[in-house]
Every structure is written in structure tokens, then in C-alpha cells.
Backbone atoms as SQL, in Angstrom:
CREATE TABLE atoms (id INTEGER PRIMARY KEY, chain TEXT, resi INTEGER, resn TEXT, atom TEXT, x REAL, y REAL, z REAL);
INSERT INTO atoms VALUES
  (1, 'A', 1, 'UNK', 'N', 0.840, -1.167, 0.000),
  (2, 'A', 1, 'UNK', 'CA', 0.000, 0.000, 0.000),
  (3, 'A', 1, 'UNK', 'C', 0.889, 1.235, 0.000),
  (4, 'A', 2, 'UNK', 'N', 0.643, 2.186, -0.990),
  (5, 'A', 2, 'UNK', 'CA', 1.440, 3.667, -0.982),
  (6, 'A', 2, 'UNK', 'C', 0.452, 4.597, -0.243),
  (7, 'A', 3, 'UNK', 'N', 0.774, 5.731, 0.353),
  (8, 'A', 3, 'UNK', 'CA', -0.063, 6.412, 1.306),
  (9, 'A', 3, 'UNK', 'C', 0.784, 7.568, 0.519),
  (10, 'A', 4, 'UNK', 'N', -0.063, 8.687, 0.506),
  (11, 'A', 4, 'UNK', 'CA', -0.024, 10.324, -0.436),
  (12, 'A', 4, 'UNK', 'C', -0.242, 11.295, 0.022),
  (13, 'A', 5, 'UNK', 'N', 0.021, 12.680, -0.162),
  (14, 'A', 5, 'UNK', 'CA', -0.997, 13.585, -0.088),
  (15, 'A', 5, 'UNK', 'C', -1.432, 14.234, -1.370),
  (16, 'A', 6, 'UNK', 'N', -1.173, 13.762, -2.125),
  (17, 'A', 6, 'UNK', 'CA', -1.616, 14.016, -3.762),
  (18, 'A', 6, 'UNK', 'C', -2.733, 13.056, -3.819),
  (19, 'A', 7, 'UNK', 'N', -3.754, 13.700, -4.882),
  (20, 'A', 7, 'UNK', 'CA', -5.204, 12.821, -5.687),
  (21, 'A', 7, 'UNK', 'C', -4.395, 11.629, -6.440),
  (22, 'A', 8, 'UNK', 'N', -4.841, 10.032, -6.230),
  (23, 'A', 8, 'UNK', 'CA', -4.809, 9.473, -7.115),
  (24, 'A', 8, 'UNK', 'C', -5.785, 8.699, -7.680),
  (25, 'A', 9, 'UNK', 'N', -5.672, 8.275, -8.713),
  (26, 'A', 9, 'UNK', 'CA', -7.074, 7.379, -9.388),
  (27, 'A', 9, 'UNK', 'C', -7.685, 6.389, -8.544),
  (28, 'A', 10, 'UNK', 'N', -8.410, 5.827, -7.935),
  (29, 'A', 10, 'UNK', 'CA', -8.570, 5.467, -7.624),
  (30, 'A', 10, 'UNK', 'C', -8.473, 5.204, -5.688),
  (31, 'A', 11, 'UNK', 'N', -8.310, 5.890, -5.124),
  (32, 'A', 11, 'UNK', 'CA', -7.610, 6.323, -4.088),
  (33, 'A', 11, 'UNK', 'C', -8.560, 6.150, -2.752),
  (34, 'A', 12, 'UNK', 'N', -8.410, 5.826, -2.073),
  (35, 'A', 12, 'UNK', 'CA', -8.798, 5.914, -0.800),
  (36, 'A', 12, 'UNK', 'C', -8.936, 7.059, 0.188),
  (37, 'A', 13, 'UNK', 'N', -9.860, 7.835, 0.815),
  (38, 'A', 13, 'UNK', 'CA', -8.952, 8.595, 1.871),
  (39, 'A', 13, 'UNK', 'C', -8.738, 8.331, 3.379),
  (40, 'A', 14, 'UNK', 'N', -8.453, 8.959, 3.871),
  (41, 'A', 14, 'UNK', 'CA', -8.292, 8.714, 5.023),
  (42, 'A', 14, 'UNK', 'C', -7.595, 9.809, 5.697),
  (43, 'A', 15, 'UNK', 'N', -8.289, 10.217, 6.769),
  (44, 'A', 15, 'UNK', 'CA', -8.479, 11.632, 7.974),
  (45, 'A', 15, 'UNK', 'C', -7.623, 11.004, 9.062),
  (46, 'A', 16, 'UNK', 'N', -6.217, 11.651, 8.987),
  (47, 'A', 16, 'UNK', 'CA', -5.379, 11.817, 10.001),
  (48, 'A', 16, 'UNK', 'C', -5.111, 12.738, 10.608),
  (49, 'A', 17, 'UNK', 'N', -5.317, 12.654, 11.918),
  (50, 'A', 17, 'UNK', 'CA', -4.824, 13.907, 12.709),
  (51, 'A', 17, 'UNK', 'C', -4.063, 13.860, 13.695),
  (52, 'A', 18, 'UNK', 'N', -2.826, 14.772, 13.242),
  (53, 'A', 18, 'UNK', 'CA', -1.740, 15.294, 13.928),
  (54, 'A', 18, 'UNK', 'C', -1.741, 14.668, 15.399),
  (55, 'A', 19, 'UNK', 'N', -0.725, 14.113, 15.943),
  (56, 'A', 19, 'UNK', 'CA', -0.879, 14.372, 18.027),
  (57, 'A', 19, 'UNK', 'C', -0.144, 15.703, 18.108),
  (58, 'A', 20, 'UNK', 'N', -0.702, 16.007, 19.100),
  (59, 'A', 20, 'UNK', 'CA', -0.670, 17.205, 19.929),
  (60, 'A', 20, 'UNK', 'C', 0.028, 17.645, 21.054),
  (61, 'A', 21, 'UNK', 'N', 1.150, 16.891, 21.321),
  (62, 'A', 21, 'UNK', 'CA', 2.434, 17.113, 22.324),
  (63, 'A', 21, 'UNK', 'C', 2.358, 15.941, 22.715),
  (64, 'A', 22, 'UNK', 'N', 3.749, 15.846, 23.452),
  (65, 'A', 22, 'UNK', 'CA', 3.792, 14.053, 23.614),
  (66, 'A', 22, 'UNK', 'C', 3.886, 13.837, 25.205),
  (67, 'A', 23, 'UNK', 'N', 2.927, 12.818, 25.490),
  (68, 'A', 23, 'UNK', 'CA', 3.148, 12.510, 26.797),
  (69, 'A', 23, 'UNK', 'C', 4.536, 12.334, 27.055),
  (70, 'A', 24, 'UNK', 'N', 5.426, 12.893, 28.409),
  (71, 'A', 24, 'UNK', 'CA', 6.370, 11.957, 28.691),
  (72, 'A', 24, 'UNK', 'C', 6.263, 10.940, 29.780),
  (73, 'A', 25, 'UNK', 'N', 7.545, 10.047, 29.948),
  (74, 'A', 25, 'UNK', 'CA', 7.510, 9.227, 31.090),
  (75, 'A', 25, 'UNK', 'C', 7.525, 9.776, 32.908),
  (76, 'A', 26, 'UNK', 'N', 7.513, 10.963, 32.652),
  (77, 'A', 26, 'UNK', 'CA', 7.479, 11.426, 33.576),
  (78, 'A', 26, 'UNK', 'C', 5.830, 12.083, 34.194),
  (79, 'A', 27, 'UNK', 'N', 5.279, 12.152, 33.322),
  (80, 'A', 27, 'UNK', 'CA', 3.956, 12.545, 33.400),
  (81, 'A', 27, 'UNK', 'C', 3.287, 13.932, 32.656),
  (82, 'A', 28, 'UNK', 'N', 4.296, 14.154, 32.733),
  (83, 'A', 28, 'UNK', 'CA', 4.091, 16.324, 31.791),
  (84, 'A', 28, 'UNK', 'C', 4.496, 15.435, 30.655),
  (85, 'A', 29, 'UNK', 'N', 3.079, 16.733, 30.041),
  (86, 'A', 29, 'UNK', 'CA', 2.753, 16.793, 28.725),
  (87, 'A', 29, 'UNK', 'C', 3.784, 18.020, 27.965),
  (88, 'A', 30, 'UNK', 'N', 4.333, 18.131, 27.000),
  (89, 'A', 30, 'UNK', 'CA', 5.660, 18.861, 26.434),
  (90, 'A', 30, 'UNK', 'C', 4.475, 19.364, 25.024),
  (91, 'A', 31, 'UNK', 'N', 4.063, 20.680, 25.026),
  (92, 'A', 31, 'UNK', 'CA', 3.407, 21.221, 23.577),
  (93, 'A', 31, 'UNK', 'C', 4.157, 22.076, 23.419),
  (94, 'A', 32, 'UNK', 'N', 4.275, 22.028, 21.759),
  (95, 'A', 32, 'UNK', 'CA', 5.469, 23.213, 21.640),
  (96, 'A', 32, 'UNK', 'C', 4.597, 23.972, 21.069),
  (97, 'A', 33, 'UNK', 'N', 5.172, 24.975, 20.587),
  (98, 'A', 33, 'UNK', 'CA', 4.754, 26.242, 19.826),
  (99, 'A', 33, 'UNK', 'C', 4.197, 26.266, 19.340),
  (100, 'A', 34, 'UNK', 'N', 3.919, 25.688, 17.795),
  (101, 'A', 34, 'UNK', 'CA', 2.718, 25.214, 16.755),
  (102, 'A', 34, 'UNK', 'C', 1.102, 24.631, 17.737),
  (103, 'A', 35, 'UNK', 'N', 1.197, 24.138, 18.557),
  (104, 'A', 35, 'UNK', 'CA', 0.349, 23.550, 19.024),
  (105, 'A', 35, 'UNK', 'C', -0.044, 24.695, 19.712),
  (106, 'A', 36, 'UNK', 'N', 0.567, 24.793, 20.535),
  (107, 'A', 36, 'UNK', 'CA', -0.015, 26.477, 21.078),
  (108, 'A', 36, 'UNK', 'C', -0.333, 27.399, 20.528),
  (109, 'A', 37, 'UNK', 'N', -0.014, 27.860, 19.582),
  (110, 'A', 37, 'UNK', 'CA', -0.672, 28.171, 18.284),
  (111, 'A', 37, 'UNK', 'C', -1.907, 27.904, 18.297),
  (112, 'A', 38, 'UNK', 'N', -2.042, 26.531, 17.753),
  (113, 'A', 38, 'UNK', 'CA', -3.070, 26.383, 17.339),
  (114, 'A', 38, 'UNK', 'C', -4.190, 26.031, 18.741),
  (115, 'A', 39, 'UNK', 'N', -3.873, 26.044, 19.733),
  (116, 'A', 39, 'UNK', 'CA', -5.029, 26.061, 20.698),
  (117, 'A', 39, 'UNK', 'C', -5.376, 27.437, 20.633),
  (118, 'A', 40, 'UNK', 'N', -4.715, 28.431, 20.653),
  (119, 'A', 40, 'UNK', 'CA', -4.861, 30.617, 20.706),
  (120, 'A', 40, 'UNK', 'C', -6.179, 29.981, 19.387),
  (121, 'A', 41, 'UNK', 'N', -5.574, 29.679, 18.394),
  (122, 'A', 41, 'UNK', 'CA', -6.440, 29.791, 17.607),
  (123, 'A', 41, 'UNK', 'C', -8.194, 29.418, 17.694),
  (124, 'A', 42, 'UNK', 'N', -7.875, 28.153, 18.133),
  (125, 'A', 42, 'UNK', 'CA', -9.477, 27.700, 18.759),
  (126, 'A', 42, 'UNK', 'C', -10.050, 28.112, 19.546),
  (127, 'A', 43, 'UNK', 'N', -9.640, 28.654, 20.834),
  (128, 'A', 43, 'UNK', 'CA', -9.873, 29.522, 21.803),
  (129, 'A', 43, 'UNK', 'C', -10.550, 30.602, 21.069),
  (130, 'A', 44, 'UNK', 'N', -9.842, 31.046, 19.854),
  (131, 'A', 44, 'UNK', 'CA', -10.322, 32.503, 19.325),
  (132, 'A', 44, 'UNK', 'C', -11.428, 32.239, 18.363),
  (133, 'A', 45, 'UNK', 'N', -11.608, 31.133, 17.839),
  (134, 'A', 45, 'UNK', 'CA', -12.552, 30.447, 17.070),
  (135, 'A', 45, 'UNK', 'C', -13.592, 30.426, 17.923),
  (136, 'A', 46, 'UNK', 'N', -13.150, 29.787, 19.339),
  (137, 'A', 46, 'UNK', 'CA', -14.568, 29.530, 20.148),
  (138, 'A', 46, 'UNK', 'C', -14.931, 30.718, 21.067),
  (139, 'A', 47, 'UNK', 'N', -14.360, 31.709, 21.033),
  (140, 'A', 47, 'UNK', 'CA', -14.932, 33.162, 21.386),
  (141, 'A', 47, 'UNK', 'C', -15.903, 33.723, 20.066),
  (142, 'A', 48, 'UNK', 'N', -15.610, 33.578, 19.224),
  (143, 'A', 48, 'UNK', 'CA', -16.253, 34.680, 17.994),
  (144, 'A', 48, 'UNK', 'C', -17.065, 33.528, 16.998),
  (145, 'A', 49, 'UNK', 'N', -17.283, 32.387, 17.762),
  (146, 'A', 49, 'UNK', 'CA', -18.376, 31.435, 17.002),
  (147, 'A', 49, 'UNK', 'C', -19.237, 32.250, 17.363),
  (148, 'A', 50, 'UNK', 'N', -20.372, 32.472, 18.353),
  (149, 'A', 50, 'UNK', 'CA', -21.414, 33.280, 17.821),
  (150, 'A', 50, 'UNK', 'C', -22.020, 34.234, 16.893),
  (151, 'A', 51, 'UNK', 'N', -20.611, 34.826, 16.629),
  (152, 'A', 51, 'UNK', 'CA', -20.667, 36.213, 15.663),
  (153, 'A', 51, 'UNK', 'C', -20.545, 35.411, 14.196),
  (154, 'A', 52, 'UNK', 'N', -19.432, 34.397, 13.422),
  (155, 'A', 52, 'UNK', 'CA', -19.662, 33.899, 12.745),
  (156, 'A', 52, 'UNK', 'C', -20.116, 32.416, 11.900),
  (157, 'A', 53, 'UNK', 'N', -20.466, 31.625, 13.430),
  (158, 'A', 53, 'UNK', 'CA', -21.240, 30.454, 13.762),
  (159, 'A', 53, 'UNK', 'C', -20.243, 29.396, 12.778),
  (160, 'A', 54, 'UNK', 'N', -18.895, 29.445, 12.509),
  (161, 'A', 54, 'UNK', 'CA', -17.819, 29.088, 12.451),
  (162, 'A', 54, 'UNK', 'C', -17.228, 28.052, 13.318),
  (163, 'A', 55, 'UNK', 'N', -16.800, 27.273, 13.397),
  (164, 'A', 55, 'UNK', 'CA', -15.525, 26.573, 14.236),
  (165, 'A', 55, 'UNK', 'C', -13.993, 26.407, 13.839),
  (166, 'A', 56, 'UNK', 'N', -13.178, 26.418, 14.590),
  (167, 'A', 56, 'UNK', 'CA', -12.124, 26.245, 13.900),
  (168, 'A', 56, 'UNK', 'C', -11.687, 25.923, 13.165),
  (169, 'A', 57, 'UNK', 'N', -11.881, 24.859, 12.540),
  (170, 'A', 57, 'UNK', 'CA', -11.194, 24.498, 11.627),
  (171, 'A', 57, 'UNK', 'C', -11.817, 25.024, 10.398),
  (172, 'A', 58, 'UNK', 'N', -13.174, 25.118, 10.215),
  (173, 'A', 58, 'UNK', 'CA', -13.793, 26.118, 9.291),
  (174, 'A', 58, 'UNK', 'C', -13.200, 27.510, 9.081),
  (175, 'A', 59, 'UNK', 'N', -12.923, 27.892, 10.017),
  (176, 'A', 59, 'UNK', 'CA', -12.096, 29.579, 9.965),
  (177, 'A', 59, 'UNK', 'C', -11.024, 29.090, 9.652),
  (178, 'A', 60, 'UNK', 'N', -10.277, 28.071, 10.463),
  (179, 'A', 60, 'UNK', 'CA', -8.662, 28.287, 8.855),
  (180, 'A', 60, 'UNK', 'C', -9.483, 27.790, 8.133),
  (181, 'A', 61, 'UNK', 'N', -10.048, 27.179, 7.097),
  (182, 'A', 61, 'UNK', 'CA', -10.146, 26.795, 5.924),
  (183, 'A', 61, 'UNK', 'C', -10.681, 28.601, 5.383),
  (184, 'A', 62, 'UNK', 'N', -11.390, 29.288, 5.754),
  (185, 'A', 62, 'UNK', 'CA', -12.142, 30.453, 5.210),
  (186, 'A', 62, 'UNK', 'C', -11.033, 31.145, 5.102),
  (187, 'A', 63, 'UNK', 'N', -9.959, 31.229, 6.267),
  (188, 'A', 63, 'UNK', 'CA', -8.800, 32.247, 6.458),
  (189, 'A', 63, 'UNK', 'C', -7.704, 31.815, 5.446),
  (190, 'A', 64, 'UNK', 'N', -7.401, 30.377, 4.662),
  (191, 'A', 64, 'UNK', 'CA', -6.539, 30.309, 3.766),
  (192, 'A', 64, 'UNK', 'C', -7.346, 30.606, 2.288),
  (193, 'A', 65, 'UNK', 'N', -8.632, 30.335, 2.221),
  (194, 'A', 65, 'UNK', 'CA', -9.220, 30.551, 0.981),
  (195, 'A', 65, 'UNK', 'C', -9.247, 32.334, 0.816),
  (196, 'A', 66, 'UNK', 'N', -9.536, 33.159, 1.772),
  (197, 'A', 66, 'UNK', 'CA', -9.211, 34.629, 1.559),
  (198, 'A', 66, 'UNK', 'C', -8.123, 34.982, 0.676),
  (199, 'A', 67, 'UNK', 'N', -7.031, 34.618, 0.551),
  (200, 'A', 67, 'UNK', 'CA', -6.076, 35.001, -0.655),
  (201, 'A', 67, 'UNK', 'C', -6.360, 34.448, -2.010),
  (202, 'A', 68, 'UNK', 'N', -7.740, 33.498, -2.438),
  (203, 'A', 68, 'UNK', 'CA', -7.844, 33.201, -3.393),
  (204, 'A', 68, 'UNK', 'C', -9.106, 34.120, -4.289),
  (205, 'A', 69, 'UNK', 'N', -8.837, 34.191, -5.681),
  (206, 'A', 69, 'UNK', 'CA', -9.876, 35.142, -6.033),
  (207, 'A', 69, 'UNK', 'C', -11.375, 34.654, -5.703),
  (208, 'A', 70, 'UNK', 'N', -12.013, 35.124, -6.337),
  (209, 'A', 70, 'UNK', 'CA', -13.836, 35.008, -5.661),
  (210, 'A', 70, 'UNK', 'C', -14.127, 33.803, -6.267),
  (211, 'A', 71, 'UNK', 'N', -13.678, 33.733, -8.366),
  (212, 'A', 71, 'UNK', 'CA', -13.970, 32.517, -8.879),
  (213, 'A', 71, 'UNK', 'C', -13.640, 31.144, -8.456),
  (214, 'A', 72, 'UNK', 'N', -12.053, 31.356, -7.978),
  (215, 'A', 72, 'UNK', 'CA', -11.634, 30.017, -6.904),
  (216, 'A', 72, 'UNK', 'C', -12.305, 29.997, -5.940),
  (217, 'A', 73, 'UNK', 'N', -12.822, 30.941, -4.901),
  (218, 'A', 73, 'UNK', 'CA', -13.339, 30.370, -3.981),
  (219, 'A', 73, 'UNK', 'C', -14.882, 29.583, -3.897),
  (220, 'A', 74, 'UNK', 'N', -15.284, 30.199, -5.256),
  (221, 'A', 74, 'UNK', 'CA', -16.791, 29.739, -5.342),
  (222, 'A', 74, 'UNK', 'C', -16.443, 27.725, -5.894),
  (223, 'A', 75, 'UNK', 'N', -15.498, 27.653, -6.443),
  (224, 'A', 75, 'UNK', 'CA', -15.046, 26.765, -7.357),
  (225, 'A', 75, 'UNK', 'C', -15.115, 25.881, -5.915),
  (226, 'A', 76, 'UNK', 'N', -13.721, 26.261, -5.095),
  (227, 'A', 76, 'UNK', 'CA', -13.957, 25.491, -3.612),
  (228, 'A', 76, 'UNK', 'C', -15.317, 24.767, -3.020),
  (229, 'A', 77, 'UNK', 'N', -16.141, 26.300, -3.467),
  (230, 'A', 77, 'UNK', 'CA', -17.286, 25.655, -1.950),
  (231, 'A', 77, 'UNK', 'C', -18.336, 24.971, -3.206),
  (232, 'A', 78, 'UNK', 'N', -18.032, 24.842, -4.579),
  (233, 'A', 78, 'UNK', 'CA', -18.972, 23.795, -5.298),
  (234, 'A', 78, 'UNK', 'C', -18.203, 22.236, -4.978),
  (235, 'A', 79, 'UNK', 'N', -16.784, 22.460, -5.319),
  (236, 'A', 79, 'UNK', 'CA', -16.038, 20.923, -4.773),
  (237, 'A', 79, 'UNK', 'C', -16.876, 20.575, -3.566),
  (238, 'A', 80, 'UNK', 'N', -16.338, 21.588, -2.181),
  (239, 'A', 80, 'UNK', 'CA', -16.898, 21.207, -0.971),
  (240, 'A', 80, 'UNK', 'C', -18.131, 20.194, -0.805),
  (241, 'A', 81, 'UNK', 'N', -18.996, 20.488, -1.615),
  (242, 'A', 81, 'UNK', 'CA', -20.387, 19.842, -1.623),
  (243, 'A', 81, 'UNK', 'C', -20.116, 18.645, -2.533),
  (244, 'A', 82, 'UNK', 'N', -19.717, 18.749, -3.673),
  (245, 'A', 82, 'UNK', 'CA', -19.754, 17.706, -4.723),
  (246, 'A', 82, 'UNK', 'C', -18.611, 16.677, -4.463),
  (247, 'A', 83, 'UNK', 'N', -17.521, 16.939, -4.100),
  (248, 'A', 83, 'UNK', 'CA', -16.339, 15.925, -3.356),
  (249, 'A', 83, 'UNK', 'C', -17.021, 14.875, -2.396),
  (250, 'A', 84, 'UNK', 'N', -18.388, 14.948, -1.189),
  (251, 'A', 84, 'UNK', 'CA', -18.481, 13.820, -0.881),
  (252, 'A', 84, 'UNK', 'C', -19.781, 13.079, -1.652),
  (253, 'A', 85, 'UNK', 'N', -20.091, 13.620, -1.939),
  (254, 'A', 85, 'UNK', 'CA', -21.278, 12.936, -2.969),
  (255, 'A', 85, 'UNK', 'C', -20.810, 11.750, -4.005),
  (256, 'A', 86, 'UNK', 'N', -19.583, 12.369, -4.662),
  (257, 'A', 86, 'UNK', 'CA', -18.912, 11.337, -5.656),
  (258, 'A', 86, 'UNK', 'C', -18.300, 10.449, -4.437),
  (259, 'A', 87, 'UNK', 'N', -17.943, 10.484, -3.452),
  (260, 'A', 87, 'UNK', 'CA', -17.571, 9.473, -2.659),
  (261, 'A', 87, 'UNK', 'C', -18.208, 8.401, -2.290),
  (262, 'A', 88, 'UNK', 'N', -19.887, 9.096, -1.688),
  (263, 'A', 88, 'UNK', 'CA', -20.516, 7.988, -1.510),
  (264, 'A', 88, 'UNK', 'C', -20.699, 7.466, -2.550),
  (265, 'A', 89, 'UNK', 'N', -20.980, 8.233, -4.043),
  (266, 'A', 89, 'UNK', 'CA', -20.997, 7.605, -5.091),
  (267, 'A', 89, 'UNK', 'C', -20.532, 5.973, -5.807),
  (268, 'A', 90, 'UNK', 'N', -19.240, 6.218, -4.856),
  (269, 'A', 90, 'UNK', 'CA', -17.865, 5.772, -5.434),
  (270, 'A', 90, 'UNK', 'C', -18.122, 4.180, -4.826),
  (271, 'A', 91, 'UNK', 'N', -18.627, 4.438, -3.216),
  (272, 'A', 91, 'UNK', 'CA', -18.735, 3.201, -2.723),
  (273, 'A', 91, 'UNK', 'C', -20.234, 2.443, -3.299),
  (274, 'A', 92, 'UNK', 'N', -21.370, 2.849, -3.500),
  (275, 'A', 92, 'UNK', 'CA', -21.930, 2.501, -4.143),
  (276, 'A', 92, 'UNK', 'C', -22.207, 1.830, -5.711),
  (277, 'A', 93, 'UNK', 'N', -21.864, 2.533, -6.606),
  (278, 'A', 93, 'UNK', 'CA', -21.777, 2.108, -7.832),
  (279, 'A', 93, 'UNK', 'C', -21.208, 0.476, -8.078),
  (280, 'A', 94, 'UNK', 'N', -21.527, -0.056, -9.320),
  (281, 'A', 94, 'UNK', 'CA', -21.352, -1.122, -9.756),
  (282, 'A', 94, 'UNK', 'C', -20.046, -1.540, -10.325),
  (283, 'A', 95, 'UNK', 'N', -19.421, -2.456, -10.376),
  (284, 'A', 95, 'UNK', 'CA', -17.910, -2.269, -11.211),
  (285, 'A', 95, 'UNK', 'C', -17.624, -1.599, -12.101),
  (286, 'A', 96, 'UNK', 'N', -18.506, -1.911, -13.374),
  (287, 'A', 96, 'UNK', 'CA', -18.545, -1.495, -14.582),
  (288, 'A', 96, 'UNK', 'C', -18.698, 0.200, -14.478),
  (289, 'A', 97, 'UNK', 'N', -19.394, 0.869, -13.453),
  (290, 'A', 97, 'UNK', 'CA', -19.039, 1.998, -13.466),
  (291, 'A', 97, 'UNK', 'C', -17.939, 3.010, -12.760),
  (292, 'A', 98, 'UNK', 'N', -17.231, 2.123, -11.893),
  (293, 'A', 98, 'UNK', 'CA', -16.779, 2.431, -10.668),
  (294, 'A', 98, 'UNK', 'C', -15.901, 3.583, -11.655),
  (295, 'A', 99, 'UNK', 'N', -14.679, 2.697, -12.758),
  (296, 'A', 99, 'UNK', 'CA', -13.696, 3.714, -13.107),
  (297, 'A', 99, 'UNK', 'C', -14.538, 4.833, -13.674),
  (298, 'A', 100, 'UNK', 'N', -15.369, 5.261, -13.974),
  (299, 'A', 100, 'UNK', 'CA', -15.909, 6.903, -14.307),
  (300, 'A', 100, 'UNK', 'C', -15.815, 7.392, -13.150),
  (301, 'A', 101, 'UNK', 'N', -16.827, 7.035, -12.657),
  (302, 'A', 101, 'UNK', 'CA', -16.527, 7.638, -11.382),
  (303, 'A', 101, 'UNK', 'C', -15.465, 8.027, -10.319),
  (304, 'A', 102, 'UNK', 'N', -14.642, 7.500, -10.325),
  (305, 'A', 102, 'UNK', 'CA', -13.466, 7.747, -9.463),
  (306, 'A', 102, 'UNK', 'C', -12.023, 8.643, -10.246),
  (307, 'A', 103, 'UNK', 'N', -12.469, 8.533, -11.484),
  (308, 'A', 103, 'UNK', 'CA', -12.062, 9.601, -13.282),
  (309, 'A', 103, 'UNK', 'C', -12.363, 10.881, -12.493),
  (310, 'A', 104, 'UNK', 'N', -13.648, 10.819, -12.131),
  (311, 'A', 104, 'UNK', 'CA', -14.417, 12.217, -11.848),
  (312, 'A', 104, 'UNK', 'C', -13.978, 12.663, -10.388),
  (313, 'A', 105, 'UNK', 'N', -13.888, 11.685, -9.126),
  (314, 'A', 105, 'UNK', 'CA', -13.304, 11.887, -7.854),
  (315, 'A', 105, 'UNK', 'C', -12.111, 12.495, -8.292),
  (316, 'A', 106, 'UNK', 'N', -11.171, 11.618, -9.037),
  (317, 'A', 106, 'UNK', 'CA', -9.771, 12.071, -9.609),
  (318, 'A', 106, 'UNK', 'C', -9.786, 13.648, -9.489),
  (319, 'A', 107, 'UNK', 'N', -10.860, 14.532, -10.680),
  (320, 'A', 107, 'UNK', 'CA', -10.524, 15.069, -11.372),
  (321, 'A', 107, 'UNK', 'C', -10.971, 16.367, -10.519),
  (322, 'A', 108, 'UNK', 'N', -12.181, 16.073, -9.752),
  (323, 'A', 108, 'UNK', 'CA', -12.151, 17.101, -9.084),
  (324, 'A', 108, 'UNK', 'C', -11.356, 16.956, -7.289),
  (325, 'A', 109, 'UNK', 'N', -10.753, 16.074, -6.947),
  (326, 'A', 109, 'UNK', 'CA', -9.708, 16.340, -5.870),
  (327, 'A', 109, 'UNK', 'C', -8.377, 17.416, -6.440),
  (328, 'A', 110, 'UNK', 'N', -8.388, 16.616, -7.388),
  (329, 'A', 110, 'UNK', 'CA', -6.899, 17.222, -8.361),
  (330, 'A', 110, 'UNK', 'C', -7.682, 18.683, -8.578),
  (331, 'A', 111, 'UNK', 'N', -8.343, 19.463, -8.670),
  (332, 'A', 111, 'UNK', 'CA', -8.383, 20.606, -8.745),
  (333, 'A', 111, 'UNK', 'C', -8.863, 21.152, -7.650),
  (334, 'A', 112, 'UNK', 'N', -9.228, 20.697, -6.352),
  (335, 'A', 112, 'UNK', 'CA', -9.382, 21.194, -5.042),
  (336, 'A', 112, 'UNK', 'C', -8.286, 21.485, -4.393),
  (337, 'A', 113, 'UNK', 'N', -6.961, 20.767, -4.618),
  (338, 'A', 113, 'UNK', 'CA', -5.691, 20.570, -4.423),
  (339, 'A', 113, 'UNK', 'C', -5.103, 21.948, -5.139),
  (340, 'A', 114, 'UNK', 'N', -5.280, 21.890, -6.748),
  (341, 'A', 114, 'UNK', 'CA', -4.330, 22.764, -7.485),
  (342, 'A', 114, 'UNK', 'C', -4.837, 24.535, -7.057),
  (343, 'A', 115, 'UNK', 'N', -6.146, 24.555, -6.864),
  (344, 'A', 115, 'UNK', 'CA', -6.732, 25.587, -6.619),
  (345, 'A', 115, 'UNK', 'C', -6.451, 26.245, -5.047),
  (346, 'A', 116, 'UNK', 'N', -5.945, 25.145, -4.322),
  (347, 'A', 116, 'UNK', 'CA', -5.467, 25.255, -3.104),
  (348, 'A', 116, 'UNK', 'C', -6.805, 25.794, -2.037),
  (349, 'A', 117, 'UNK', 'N', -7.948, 24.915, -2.545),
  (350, 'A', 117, 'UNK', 'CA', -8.665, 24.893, -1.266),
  (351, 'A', 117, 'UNK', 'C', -8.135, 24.344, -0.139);
């Protein structure tokens, strides 16, 4: 099995997430910087969710799509919707159709990627 972060034909995914400082043998937990980081960040996510009913990880995704023009970003939030649809698609369908379909997963990961959603 090869594991990626590039679209490939046929491809699997799979949602990994990062650990977050490492226990030691001593009992303290060691978070460095990035992680602290990114807790300020959620913290600040989960102060100003009311105002934009947002969660973190939604606000970075909104906060890296801001440098992209309006047409990319609309392009994004049509993937957004249509990326899991062809998924369930993907597990559903019959053999004979599977390779279109996963042509089409292909084709729009590969431009969710290049577009840098």
C-alpha cells in the first residue's frame, strides 16, 4: 500500500490527525509552539463562534481561501459539496461503473488541491 498527499485514481482517503504534544515518562505533557498556536487559535474560534457560527477548523479553511480570487473560492465551496457525494458515489456504484466515477473523484480532488482549497 502507498499512502499520499496528492489525488490518485482510484484512491482511498483517510483523515489523520496530527498528536498534539507528547506525553512523557514522567507525566508532563511537552506542547510546543505550533500547538499552542493552534489552541490561541481555537480559543479565538470559540470566542467569535457566535458572531460567525464558524468553528475552527472552518475559519482556517475560510482564512486560507481569503487570498484566493472570488472565482476560486466559489469553485472550492462547489467541490466542498460535490467531493463527498462522488464518494458515496464511489462506494456505491457497480464495477462497470466504478472507473468513471473515481475519473471524476480524480478530477475534481486534483483541482481542489491545485486551486489550493
Amino acid at each position: 500500500m502507498v499512502y499520499s498527499d496528492s489525488p490518485c485514481l482510484g484512491a482511498q482517503k483517510i483523515d489523520v490527525e496530527p498528536t498534539r504534544g507528547l506525553s512523557k515518562t514522567s507525566g508532563r505533557e511537552q506542547v510546543g509552539n505550533d500547538v499552542r498556536r493552534e489552541q490561541h487559535r481555537e480559543m479565538f474560534a470559540e470566542a467569535i463562534h457566535p458572531l460567525t457560527g464558524m468553528d475552527a477548523k472552518q475559519l482556517d479553511v475560510q482564512g486560507r481561501r481569503m487570498k484566493l480570487t472570488a472565482d476560486a473560492q466559489g469553485e472550492c465551496r462547489r467541490l466542498d459539496a460535490e467531493i463527498p457525494v462522488a464518494e458515496k458515489q464511489e462506494k456505491l456504484v457497480k464495477q462497470q461503473a466504478l472507473a468513471d466515477v473515481q475519473a471524476q473523484l480524480f478530477r475534481m480532488r486534483r483541482s481542489f488541491r491545485e486551486l489550493g482549497c
